[in-house]
C-alpha positions as CSV (number, residue, x, y, z in Angstrom):
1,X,-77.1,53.0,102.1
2,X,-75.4,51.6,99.6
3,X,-71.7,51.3,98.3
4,X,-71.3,51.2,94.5
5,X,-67.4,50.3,93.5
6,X,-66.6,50.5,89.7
7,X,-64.1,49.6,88.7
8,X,-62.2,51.7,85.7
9,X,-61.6,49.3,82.4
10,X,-57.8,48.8,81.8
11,X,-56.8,51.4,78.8
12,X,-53.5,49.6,77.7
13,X,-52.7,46.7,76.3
14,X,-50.0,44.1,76.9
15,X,-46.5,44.7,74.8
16,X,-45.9,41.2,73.0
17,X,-42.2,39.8,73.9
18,X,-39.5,40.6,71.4
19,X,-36.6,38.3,70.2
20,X,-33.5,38.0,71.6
21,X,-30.4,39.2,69.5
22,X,-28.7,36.6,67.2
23,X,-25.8,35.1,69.1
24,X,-22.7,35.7,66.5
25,X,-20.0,32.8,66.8
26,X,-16.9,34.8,67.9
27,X,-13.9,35.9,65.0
28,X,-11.4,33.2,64.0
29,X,-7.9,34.3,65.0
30,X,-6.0,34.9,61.1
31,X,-4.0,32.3,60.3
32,X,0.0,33.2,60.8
33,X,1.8,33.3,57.3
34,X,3.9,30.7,56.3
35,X,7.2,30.5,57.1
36,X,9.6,32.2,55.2
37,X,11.5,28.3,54.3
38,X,8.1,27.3,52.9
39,X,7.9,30.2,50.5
40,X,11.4,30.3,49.3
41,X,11.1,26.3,48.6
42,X,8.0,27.0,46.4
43,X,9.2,29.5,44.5
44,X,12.5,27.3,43.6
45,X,9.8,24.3,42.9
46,X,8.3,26.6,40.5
47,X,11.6,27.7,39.0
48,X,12.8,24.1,38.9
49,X,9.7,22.8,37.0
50,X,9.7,25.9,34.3
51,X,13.3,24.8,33.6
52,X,12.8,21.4,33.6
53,X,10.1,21.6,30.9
54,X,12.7,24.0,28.7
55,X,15.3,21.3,29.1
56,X,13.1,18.7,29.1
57,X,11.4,20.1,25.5
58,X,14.6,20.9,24.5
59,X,15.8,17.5,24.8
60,X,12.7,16.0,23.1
61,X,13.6,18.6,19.8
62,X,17.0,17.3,20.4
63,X,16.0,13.7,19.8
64,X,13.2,14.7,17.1
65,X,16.0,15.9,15.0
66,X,18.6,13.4,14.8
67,X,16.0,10.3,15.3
68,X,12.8,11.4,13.0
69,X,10.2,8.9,13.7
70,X,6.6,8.3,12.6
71,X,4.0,6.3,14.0
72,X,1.9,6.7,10.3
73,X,4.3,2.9,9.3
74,X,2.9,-0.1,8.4
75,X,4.2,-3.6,8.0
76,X,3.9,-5.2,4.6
77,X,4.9,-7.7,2.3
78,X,4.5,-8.7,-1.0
79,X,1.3,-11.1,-2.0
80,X,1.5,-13.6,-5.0
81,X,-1.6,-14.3,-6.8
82,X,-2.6,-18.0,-7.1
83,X,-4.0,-19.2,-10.4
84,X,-4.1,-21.8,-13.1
85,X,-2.3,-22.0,-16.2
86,X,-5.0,-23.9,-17.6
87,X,-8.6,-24.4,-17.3
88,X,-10.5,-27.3,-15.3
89,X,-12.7,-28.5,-12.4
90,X,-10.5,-28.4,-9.2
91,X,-10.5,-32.2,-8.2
92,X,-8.2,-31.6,-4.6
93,X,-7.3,-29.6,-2.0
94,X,-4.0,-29.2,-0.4
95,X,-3.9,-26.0,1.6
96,X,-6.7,-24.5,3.9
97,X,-6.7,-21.0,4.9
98,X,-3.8,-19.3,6.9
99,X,-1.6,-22.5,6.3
100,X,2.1,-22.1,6.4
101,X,3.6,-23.7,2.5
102,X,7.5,-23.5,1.2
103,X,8.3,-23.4,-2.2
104,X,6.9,-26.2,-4.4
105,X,4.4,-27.4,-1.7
106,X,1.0,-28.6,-3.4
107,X,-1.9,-26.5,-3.4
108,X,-4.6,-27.9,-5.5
109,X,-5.0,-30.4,-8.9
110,X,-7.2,-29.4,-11.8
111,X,-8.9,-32.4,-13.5
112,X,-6.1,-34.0,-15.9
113,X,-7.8,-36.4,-18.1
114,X,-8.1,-34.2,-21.2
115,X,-4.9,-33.0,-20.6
116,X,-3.3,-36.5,-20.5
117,X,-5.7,-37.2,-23.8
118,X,-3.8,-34.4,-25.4
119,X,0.0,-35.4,-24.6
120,X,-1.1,-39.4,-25.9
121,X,-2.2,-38.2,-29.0
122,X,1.3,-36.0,-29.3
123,X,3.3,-38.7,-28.4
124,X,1.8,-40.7,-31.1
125,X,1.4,-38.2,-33.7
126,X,5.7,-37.8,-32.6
127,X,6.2,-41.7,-33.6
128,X,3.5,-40.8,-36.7
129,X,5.9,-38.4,-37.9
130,X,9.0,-40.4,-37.4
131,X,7.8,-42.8,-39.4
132,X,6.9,-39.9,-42.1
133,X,10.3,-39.2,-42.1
134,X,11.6,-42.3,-42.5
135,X,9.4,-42.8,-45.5
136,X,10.5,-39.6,-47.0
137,X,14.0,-40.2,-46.1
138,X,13.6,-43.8,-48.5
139,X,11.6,-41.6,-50.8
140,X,15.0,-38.9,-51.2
141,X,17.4,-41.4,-51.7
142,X,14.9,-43.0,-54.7
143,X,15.4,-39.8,-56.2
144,X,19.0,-39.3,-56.3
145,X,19.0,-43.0,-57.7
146,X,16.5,-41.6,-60.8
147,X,18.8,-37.9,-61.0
148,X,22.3,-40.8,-61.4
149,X,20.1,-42.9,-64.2
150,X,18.8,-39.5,-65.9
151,X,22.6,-38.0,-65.9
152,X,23.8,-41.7,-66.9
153,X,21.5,-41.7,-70.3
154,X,22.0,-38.4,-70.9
155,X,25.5,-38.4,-71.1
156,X,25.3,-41.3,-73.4
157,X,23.4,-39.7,-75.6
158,X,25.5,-36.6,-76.5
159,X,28.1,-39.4,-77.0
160,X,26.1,-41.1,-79.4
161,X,25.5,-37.7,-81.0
162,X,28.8,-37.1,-81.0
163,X,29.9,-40.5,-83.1
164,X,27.0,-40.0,-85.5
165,X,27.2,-36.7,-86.2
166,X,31.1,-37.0,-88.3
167,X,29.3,-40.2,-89.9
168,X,27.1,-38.0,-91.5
169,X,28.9,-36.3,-94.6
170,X,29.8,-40.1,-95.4
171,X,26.4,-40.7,-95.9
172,X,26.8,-43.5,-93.2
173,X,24.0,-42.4,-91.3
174,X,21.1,-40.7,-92.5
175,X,19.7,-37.0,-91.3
176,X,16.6,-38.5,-89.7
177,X,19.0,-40.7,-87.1
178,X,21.6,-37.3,-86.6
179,X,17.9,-35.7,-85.6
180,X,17.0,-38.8,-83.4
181,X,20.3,-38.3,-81.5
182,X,20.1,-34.5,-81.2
183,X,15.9,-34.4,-79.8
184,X,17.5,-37.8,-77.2
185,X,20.2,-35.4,-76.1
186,X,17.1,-32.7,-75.2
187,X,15.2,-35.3,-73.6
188,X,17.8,-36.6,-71.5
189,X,18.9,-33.2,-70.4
190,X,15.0,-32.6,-69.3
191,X,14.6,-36.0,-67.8
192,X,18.0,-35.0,-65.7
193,X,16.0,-31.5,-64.8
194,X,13.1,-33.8,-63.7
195,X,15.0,-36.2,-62.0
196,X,17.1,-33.4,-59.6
197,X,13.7,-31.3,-59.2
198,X,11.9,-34.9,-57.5
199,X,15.0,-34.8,-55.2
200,X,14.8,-31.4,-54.8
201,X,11.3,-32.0,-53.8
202,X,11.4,-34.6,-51.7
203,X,14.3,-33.2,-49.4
204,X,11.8,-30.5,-48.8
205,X,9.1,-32.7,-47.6
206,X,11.5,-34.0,-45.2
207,X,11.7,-30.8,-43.8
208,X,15.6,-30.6,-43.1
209,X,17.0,-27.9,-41.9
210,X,20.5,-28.2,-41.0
211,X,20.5,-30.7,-38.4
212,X,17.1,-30.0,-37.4
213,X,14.0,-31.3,-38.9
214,X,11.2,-29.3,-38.4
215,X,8.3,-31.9,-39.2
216,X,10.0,-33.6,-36.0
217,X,10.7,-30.3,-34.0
218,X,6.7,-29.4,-34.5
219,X,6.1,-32.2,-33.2
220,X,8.0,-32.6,-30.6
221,X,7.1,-28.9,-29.3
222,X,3.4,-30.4,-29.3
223,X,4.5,-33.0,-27.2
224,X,6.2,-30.8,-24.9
225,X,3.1,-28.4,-25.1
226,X,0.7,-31.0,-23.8
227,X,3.4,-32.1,-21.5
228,X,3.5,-28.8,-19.6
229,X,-0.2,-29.0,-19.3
230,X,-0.1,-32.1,-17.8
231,X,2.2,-30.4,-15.1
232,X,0.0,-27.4,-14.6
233,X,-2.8,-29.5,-13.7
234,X,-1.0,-29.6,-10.3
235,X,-0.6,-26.0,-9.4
236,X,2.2,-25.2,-6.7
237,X,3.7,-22.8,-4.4
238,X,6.2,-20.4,-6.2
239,X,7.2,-18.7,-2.7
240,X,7.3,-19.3,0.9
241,X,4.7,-17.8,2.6
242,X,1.3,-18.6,3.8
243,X,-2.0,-18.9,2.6
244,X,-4.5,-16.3,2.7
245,X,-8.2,-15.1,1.1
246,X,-8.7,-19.2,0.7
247,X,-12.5,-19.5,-0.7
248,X,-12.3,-22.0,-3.1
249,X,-13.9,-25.6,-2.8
250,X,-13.2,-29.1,-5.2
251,X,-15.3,-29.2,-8.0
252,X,-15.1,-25.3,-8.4
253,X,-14.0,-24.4,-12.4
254,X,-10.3,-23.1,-12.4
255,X,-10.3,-20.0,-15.5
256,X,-7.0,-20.0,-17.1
257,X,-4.6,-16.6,-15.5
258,X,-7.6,-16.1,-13.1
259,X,-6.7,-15.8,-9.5
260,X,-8.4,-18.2,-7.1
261,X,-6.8,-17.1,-3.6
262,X,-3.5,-15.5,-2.7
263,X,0.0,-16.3,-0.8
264,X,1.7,-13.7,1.5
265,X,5.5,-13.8,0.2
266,X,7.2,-14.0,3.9
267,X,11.0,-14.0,1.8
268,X,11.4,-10.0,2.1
269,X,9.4,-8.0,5.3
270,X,9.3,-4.4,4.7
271,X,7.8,-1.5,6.4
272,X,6.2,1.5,4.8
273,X,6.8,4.4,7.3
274,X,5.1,7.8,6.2
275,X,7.8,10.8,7.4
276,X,6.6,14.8,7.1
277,X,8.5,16.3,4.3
278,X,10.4,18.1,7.1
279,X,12.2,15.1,8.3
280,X,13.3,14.0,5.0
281,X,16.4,15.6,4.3
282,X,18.1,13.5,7.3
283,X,16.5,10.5,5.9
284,X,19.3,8.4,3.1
285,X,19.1,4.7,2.0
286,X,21.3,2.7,4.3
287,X,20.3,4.1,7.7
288,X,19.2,2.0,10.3
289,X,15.7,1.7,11.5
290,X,13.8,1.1,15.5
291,X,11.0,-0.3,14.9
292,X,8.3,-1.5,17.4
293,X,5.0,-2.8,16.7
294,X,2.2,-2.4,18.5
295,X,0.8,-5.5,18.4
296,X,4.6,-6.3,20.6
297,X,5.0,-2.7,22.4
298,X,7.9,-4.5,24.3
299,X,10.0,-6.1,21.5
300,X,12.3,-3.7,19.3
301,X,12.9,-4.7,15.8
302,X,15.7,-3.7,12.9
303,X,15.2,-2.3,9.7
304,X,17.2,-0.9,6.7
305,X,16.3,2.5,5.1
306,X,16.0,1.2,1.1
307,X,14.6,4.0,-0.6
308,X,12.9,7.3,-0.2
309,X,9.4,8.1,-2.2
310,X,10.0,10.6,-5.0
311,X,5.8,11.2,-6.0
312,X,2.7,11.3,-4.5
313,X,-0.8,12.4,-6.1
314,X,-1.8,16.2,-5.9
315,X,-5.4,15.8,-5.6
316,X,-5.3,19.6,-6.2
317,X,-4.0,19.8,-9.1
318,X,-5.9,19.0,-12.3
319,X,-6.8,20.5,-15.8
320,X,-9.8,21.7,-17.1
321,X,-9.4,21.4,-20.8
322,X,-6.2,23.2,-21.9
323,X,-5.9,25.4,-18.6
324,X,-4.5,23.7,-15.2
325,X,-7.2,23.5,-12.4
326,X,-6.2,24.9,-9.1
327,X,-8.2,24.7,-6.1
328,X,-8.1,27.3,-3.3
329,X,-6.3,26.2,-0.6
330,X,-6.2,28.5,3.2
331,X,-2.5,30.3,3.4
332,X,-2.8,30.0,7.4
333,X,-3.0,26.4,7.1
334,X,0.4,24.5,5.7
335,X,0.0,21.1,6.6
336,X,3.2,19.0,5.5
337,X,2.9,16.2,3.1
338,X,3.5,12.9,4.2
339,X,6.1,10.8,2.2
340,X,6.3,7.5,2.4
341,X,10.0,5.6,2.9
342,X,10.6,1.9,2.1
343,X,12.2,-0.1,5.4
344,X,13.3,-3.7,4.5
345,X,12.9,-5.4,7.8
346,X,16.0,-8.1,9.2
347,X,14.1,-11.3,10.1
348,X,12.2,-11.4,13.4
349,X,14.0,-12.4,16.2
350,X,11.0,-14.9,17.1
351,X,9.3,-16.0,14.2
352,X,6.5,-18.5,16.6
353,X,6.2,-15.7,19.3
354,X,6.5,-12.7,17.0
355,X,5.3,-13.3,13.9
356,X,5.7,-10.8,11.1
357,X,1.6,-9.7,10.0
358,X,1.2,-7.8,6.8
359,X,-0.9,-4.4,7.5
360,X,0.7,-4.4,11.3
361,X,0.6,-1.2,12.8
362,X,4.3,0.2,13.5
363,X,6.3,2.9,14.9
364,X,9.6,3.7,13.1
365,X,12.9,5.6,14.7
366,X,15.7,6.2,11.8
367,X,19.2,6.5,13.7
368,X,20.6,9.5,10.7
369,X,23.8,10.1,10.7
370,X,24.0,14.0,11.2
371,X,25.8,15.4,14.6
372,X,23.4,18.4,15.8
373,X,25.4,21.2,17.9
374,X,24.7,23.0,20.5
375,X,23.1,26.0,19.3
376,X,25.7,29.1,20.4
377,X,23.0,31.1,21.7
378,X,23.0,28.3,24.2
379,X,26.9,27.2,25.0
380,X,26.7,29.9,27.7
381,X,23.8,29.1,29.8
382,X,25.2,25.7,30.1
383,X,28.4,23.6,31.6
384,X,31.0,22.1,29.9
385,X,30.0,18.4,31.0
386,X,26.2,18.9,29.9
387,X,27.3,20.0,26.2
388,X,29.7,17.1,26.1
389,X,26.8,14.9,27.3
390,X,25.0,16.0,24.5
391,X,27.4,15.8,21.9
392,X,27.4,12.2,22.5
393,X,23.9,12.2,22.2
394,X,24.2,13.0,18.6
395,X,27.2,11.1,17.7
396,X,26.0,9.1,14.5
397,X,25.9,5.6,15.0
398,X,27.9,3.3,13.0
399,X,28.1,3.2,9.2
400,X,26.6,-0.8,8.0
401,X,26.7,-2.0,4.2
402,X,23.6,-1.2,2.9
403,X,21.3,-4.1,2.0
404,X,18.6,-4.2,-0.7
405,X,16.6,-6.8,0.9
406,X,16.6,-9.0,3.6
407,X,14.9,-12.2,3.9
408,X,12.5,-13.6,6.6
409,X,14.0,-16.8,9.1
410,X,13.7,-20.1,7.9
C-alpha cells in the first residue's frame, strides 16, 4: 500500500521591496536680524549719499555758472600762403617740410636770368635816355638862341619901317621900298612865332615837368620794375612760423600769385572755443581763459576773451523764389546753438616741451566776472560758514587790461 503526498502549488506571490523614504536634510535655524547699530548706520549712509549728490550737483551748477566751459575749442592760428610774385622754374630749395623759419629766412629761388636780362636793358635804356635829354636839352637852348635872332630882326625892321615911312611924302623913298619894309616887319613877326613855337617844342620833348622829367622818371620806374623782379626771384618768409603742406621739388614752374605750400604764422595763438548760447551772456572780451589741451591734460594754459561771434549760418532758413523757406523743426527738441568765441592765447610756457599745434583739441574755462548768491530758498537749510565759503567761491577774479593779441615766445 501506497502513500501518495501532493503537495498544494503556492497561490501567492512574492511582494517586491519598496523604497525607503527620502532622508530630508534638517531646517536651517533663521538667521538673527541685524543689530539695531547696523541698521541705523545704513540708513544715515543712505541719507549721507542722497545729500552728498544734492550738494555735490549743486556745487557742480555752482561752478557751471560762474566758469562756463566747453570742451567743443580748438587751437588755431593763422596760415600764410607761399607764392611767387613772378613766374619761373624753381632752381633751389631752402626749407623742407615742418621746418622752423623767422622772418626773411630763404625759402626758394626762381630762375633769374631773364629777369636780370630785363633790369640790363633798363639800366641802359636809363643811360639811353639821359643822353636823350641831354641832346634835347642842347637842342632847347638852340632854340631860344633862333627866338633872340627872330625878335632881334624883327625889331629892326619896324625901325626901318619907322625911318622910311616919314621919308615918303618927300618922295625920298619910293612906295615899293615903304611896302618892302611893311611885308619884312610881317615876316619877322612870323619868323619870331616860329622861332618861340621850336622852343616851345622842344622843351616839350624834354619832358620837364617842374623838377621832374618824366622821359627820365619812365625810365627809371622800368629800372626799378625789373629791379623788384630781380628780388622776387628769391622768395622769403614774411612771418615766423613754420613750414607746412611742402610738396614742391626744384625745377617745378612757379605761376605768378599761385600758392606753392603754406607757413603757420606762430606770432598770435588763438583758440576757437564753441559756448551754448546759454553761457553767453557771462561771456565779455577781456576775461580770462583755463585752458588745457589734451594733447598736455596736465599743463594749464592762459588765454584772453577777444571777441564774441555775432552770426552763424541757419541752414533752415532759405527762400524759395519770393517766399522764405522754412523747414519743420520738432518743438520737443531745442537744442542750443553753439557760438563760437575768439581766445587769444599768452605764449606757451614751454615752447620745446609744449608746442602750440594748430587744430589741437582744447578745453576752455572763462573765469566771468559775475558773483552768484545763494539762492534764498536755500540760506536756511544751510550755516553761516558754508554760505560764506561759497561766496568766496564766486568772488570774480581780478580785473586785467584787455589785450588784442598776444604773441607766441621767441
Amino acid at each position: 500500500m501506497s502513500h501518495e503526498h501532493h503537495e498544494a502549488p503556492a497561490t501567492a506571490t512574492a511582494a517586491p521591496p519598496t523604497a525607503p523614504p527620502p532622508v530630508r536634510p534638517p531646517a536651517k535655524p533663521a538667521p538673527p536680524p541685524p543689530p539695531r547699530s547696523k541698521r541705523i548706520a545704513g540708513r544715515i549712509f543712505g541719507v549721507t549719499m542722497i545729500v552728498s549728490a544734492f550738494v555735490l550737483s549743486f556745487l557742480t551748477w555752482w561752478e557751471l555758472d560762474i566758469r562756463p566751459r566747453t570742451d567743443d575749442a580748438y587751437l588755431r592760428a593763422n596760415i600764410v600762403g607761399i607764392a611767387a610774385n613772378v613766374s619761373g622754374y624753381i632752381t633751389e630749395l631752402a626749407v623742407v617740410d615742418n621746418q622752423k623759419v623767422k622772418i626773411g629766412d630763404l625759402l626758394f629761388k626762381i630762375d633769374v636770368r631773364p629777369y636780370q636780362a630785363a633790369l640790363d636793358l633798363a639800366v641802359a635804356n636809363l643811360g639811353y635816355v639821359d643822353l636823350e635829354i641831354q641832346a634835347l636839352e642842347d637842342a632847347i637852348r638852340q632854340r631860344d638862341a633862333d627866338v633872340v635872332a627872330a625878335e632881334a630882326v624883327a625889331k629892326y625892321n619896324v625901325q626901318y619901317l619907322a625911318r622910311v615911312e616919314p621919308l615918303l611924302p618927300k618922295q625920298f623913298v619910293t612906295p615899293d621900298q615903304i611896302d618892302a619894309a611893311k611885308r619884312n616887319v610881317k615876316a619877322s613877326e612870323a619868323a619870331v612865332a616860329q622861332a618861340k613855337a621850336a622852343a616851345a617844342q622842344a622843351r616839350a620833348n624834354l619832358g620837364q615837368l617842374g623838377d621832374v622829367n618824366v622821359r627820365r622818371a619812365k625810365a627809371q620806374a622800368t629800372v626799378v620794375e625789373n629791379q623788384l623782379n630781380v628780388g622776387y626771384c628769391e622768395v622769403r618768409s614774411p612771418v615766423d612760423g613754420y613750414v607746412t603742406n611742402f610738396n614742391i621739388s626744384v625745377g617745378q614752374f612757379a605761376q605768378i600769385g599761385q600758392q606753392v605750400f603754406a607757413l603757420v604764422d606762430t606770432s598770435n595763438w588763438y583758440l576757437l572755443a564753441n559756448y551754448q548760447e546759454t553761457d553767453l551772456r557771462g561771456i565779455e572780451p577781456g576775461m580770462e581763459v583755463e585752458v588745457y589741451l589734451m594733447a598736455y591734460p596736465l599743463a594749464r594754459f592762459h588765454g584772453t576773451v577777444q571777441g564774441v561771434g555775432w552770426a552763424l549760418y541757419d541752414p533752415n532758413q532759405g527762400s524759395n523764389g519770393v517766399l522764405p523757406t522754412v523747414n519743420p523743426t520738432l518743438d520737443w527738441v531745442r537744442l542750443a546753438q553753439r557760438f563760437p568765441v575768439r581766445i587769444v592765447m599768452d605764449a606757451t610756457p614751454d615752447p620745446v616741451k609744449l608746442p602750440y599745434r594748430m587744430g589741437a583739441t582744447a578745453t576752455a574755462i572763462v573765469h566771468t566776472r559775475q558773483k552768484r548768491q545763494v539762492p534764498d530758498i536755500l540760506k536756511p537749510l544751510m550755516p553761516e560758514g558754508l554760505q560764506r565759503w561759497l561766496d568766496t567761491l564766486a568772488t570774480p577774479p581780478a580785473t586785467t587790461p584787455y589785450s588784442p593779441g598776444r604773441g607766441d615766445a621767441k
